[in-house]
C-alpha positions, -999 to 999 in steps of 0.1 A, spaced: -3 -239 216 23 -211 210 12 -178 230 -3 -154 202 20 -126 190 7 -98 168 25 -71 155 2 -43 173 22 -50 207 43 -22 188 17 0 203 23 -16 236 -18 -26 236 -18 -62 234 -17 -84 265 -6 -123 261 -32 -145 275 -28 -182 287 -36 -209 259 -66 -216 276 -82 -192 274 -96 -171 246 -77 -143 229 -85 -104 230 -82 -87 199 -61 -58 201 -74 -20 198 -61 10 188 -78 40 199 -75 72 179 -79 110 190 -93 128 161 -92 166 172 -110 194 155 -111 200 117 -74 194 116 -47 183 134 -9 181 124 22 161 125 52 181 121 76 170 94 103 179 118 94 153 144 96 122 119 124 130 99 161 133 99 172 144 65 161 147 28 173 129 -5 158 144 -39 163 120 -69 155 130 -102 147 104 -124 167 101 -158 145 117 -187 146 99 -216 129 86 -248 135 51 -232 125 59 -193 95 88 -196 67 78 -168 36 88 -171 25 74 -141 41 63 -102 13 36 -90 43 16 -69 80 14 -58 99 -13 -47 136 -13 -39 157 -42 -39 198 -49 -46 201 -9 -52 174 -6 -78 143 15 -78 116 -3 -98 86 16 -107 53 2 -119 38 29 -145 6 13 -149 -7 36 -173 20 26 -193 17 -11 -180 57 -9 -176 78 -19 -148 104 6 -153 146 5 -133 162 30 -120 196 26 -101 195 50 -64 207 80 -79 181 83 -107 198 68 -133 177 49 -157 187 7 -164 158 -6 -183 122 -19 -185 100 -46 -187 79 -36 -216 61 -64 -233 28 -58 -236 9 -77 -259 -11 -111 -268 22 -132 -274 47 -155 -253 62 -137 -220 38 -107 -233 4 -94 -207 -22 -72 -222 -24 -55 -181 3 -51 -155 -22 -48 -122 6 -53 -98 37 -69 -89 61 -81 -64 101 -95 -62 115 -121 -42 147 -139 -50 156 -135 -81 127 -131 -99 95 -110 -105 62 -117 -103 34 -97 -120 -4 -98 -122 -21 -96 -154 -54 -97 -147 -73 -89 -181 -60 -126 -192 -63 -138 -157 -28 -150 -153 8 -147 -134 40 -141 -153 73 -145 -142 103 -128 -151 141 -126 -137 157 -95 -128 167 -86 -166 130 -88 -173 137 -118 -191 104 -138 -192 104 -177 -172 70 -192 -171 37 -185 -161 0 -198 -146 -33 -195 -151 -55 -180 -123 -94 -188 -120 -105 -148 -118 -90 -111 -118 -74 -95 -91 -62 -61 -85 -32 -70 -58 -8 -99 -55 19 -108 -22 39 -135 -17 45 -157 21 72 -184 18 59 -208 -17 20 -191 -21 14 -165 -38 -21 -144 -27 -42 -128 -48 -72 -103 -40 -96 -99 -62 -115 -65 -51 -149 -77 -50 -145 -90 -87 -145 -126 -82 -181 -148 -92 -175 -168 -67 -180 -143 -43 -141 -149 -24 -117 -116 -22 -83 -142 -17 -70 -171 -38 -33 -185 -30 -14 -210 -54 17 -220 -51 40 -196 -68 65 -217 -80 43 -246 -96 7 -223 -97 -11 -246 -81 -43 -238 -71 -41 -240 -31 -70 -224 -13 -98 -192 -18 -115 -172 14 -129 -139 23 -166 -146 10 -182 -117 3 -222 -107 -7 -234 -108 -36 -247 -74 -33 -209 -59 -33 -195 -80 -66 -183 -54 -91 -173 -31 -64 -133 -21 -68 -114 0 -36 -84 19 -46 -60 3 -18 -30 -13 -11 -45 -45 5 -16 -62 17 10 -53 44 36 -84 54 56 -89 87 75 -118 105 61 -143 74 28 -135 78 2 -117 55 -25 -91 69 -50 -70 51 -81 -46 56 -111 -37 39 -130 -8 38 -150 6 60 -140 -26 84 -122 -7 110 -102 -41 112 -70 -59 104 -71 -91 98 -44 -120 91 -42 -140 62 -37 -178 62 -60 -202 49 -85 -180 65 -92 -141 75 -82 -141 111 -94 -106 130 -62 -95 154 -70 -55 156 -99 -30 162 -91 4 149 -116 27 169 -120 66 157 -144 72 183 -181 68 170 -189 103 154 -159 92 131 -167 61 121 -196 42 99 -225 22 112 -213 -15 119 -233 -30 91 -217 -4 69 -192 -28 57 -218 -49 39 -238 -21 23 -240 -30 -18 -222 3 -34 -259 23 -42 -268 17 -3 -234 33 7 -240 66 -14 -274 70 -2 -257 69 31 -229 91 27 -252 117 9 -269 127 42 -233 147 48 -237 179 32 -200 189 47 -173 166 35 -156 175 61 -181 161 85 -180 125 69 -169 93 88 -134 78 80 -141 52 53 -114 31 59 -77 27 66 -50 25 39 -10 17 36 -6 -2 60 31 -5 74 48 -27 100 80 -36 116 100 -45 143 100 0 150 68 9 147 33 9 131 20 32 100 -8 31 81 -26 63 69 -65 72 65 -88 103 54 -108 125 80 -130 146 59 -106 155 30 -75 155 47 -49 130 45 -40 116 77 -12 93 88 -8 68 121 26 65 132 28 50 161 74 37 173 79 12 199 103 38 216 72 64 224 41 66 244 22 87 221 18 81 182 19 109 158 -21 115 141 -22 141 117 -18 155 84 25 161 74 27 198 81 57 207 56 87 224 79 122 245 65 141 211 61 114 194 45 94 220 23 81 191 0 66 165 22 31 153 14 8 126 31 6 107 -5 35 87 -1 47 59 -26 71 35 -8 81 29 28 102 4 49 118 10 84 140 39 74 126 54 45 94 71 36 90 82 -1 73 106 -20 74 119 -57 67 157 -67 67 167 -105 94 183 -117 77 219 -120 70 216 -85 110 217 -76 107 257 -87 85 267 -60 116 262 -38 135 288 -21 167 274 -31 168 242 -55 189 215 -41 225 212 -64 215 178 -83 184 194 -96 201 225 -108 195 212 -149 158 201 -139 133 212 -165 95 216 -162 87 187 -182 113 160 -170 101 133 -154 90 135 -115 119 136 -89 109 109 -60 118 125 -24 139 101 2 131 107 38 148 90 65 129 87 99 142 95 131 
């Protein structure tokens, strides 16, 4: 048996242990000081990018739910819209897939996607389905799936799908094959008492060809593969977190429980969100009272940064409500009126008007 490896021995917390015997978990223990605690911007950051994105009959968003970045294209899910719009890395709008409807290669939702080789994947839950397109949004094939889902991933040939509580079976993950949709395996049972109940979250974070997720108020991040497998204990310290049991409260339990705050800003942390990983470092972010908080936490330093992003000269636009992220690049989007607050407006946003579309900000880390 191969000595377990998890990705949390970024934070230099997790000890190897012989095959024979049992395996900690790891923990992460968090300092939460005082009402408010920050993280200047100046610490995590080198340098700024603005890019405003082309305005145009053909590209107007109405709303950024997700980025991904791949072979020098921007893609940008507007699920309002339930278009998968392409922008090239200056801004510079290259087309859409836009094919909403009833008929072949058509999807009445866009939930989510993903892209891997050559080809994109997106969930379209209202006809409980997958549909595959290549990169020129030209339609392939696609599968039938046995409930809805709110987030899809891929690792290697299966494709996972969580269903957000949604699923009458009472299971949060299916997996089928991506490339044939064969049905492969479902886990992460559930009680009844919590079908119907939908989390705004990101769900899934990969690394090394594994999956991992959380749930909310869990405290936990688990690894997916034919089974949840528990590999980390977040731990706020008990005054910030919920009740054990918490997790399993049906939704009417949970808001008689939270009601007994009369101070938002005296309520537990609820869960964790964004979760990030690579070879570097750790990141996932979280909400202590009503502020946004992130975890960043590099291989290279003792201490990780906990805090809300305290804006700084350099980086006057910075916000905890980030969009995209990989191991150089954090990204955020502003609207376009919010580029006149500046002292002095960066030179390729000179022509921006209040009503073009929003301008995404590039930060690099240190």
């Amino acid at each position: 048996m191969k000595v377990f490896y998890f990705i949390i021995c970024l934070v230099l917390l997790y000890q190897c242990r012989n095959a024979q015997h049992s395996q900690d978990q790891t923990s992460i223990h968090i300092t939460i000081k005082g009402d408010f605690q920050g993280v200047s911007a100046d610490s995590l950051f080198s340098s700024v990018t603005y890019i405003p994105l082309e305005t145009s009959k053909n590209s107007l968003l109405v709303s950024i739910n997700k980025i991904h970045i791949q072979d020098s294209t921007i893609y940008i899910l507007d699920k309002k819209q339930k278009i998968i719009f392409a922008f090239d890395l200056e801004g510079k709008y290259k087309s859409k897939l836009d094919k909403h409807g009833r008929g072949y290669g058509e999807y009445l939702s866009l939930d989510d996607f993903f892209i891997t080789d050559s080809s994109i994947y997106i969930l379209a839950s209202d006809q409980q389905k997958v549909s595959v397109y290549n990169l020129n949004f030209e339609f392939n094939f696609d599968f039938p799936i046995v409930t809805h889902g709110t987030s899809i991933t891929f690792n290697r040939d299966s494709l996972f799908i969580f269903t957000n509580y949604c699923s009458t079976e009472l299971q949060n993950f299916y997996i089928y094959n991506r490339f044939t949709g064969e049905y492969l395996n479902k886990f992460g049972s559930f009680p009844k008492k919590q079908l119907g109940i939908a989390y705004r979250q990101t769900t899934f974070a990969k690394y090394q060809n594994s999956v991992y997720c959380f749930f909310p108020y869990d405290y936990s991040i688990y690894k997916c593969h034919e089974k949840l497998e528990k590999v980390c204990h977040i731990n706020f310290g008990k005054d910030y977190m919920y009740p054990e049991n918490f997790k399993n409260y049906s939704d009417e339990e949970r808001i008689n429980y939270i009601m007994r705050y009369s101070d938002p800003l005296q309520q537990p942390i609820g869960r964790i969100d964004n979760l990030f990983i690579c070879d570097n470092f750790l990141f996932f972010t979280f909400v202590k009272g009503i502020f946004p908080y992130i975890y960043f936490k590099h291989t290279k330093q003792d201490v990780a940064h906990v805090g809300g992003i305290i804006t700084s000269h350099q980086f006057p636009l910075i916000n905890n409500d980030f969009i995209y992220i990989d191991k150089s690049t954090y990204i955020c989007f502003c609207q376009a009126e919010t580029i006149f607050s500046l002292e002095e407006i960066p030179h390729n946003l000179q022509s921006i008007k209040i009503d073009d579309n929003p301008i995404l900000i590039k930060y690099i880390f240190k």
